[in-house]
C-alpha positions in Angstrom: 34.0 -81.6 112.9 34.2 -78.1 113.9 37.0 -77.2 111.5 34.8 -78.4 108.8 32.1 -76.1 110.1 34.5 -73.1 109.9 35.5 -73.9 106.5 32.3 -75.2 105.0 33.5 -75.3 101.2 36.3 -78.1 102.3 33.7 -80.2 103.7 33.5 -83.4 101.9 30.7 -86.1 101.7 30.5 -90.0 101.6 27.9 -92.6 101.7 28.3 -95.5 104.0 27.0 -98.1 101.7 26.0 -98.1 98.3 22.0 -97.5 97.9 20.4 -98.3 94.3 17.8 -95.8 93.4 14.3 -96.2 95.1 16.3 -98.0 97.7 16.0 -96.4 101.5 18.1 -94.1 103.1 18.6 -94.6 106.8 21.8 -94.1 107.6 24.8 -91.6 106.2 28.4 -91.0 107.5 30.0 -87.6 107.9 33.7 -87.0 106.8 34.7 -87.9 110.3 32.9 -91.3 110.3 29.9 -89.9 113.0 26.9 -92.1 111.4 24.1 -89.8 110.5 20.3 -92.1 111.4 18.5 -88.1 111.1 18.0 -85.7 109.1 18.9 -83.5 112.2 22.3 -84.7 112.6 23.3 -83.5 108.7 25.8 -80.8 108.4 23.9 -79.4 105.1 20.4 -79.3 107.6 22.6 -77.6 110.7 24.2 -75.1 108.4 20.8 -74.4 107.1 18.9 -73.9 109.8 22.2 -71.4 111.1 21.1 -69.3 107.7 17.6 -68.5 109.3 18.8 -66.3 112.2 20.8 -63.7 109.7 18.4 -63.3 107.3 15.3 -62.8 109.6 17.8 -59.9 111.4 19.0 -58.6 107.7 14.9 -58.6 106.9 14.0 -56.3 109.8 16.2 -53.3 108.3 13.4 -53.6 105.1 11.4 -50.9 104.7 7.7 -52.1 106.0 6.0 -51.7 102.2 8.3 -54.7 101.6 6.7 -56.7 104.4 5.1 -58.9 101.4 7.8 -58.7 98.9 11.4 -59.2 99.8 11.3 -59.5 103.2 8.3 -62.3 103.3 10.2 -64.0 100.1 13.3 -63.8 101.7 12.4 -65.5 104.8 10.6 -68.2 103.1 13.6 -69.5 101.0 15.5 -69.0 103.7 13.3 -71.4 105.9 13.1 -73.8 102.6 16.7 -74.2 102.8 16.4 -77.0 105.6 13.0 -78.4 105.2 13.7 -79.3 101.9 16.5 -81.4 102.8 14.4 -82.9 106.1 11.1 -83.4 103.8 14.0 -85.2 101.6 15.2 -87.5 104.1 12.0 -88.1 105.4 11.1 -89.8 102.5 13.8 -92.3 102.8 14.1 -92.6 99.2 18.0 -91.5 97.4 15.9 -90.1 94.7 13.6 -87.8 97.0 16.8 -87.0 99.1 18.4 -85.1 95.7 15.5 -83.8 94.8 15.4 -82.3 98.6 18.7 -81.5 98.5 18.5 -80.0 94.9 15.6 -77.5 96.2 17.6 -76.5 99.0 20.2 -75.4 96.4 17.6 -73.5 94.3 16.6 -71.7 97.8 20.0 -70.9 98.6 20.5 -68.9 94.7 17.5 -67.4 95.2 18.3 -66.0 98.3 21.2 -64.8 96.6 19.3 -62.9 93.9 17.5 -61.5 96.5 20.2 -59.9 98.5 22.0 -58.7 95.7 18.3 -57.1 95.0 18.2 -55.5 97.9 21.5 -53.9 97.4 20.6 -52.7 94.4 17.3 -51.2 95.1 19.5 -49.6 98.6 17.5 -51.3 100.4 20.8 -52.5 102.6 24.6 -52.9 101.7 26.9 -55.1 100.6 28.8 -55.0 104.1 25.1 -56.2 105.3 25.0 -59.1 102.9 28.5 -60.3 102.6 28.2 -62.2 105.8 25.3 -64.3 104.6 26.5 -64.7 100.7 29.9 -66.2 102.4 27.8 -68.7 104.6 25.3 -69.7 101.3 28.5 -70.0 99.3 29.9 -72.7 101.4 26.2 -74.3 102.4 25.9 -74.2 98.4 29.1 -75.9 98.1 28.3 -78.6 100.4 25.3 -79.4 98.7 26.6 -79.7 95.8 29.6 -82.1 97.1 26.7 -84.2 98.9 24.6 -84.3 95.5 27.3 -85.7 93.6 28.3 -88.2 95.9 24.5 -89.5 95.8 24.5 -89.6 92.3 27.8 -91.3 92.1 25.8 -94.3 93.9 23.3 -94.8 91.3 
């Protein structure tokens, strides 16, 4: 799996099983066949909670007046990233799971928005934010994949 981690925009989703709406969620398999029974053990929730270490140490180069603003904001979509997608899956529900997953994806863009906000107020540079729109490029991606393949289940 770790050549999936490396190249997270490859990374492909399946179902094992086909759930009807409303019907639980207990179990998912990974590309590689590794059954998923916890939220925990998702790729989009471990690449997720890796996104919470960069931008708490890109925050810390904020000035302090935006201690409320950007850098609060920032580290509050950032930590919504992956307990959207737990909250989801704690549920049990497919229909709660995309709606997890689809706020994780609206956290992720805002996030984005952010960043690119801080670069243009010079608050830091693109070579400070690169790193991190690379990684919420590929989470984004994987999202999306899983998304889909939820959907297609219906």
């Amino acid at each position: 799996m770790e050549n999936m981690t490396n190249d997270p925009r490859k990374h492909d989703w399946n179902l094992n099983g086909l759930y009807e709406l409303g019907e639980t969620i207990s179990v998912v398999a990974e590309p590689d066949g590794h059954k998923v029974t916890n939220f925990k053990d998702l790729w989009v929730w471990k690449t997720g909670m890796g996104l919470l270490k960069p931008i708490y140490q890109v925050t810390r180069k904020l000035p302090r007046e935006e201690l409320y603003g950007l850098t609060s904001q920032l580290r509050r979509a950032a930590v919504s990233v992956p307990s959207n997608i737990a909250e989801g899956w704690g549920r049990n529900k497919k229909g709660y799971l995309l709606l997890g997953i689809s706020y994780s994806r609206g956290s992720l863009h805002e996030i984005e928005t952010q960043l690119l906000a801080c670069v243009e107020l010079d608050f830091l540079t693109h070579e400070d934010i690169q790193p991190l729109l690379d990684k919420i490029a590929g989470i984004s991606t994987g999202l999306l994949r899983f998304m889909n393949n939820l959907e297609s289940k219906r």
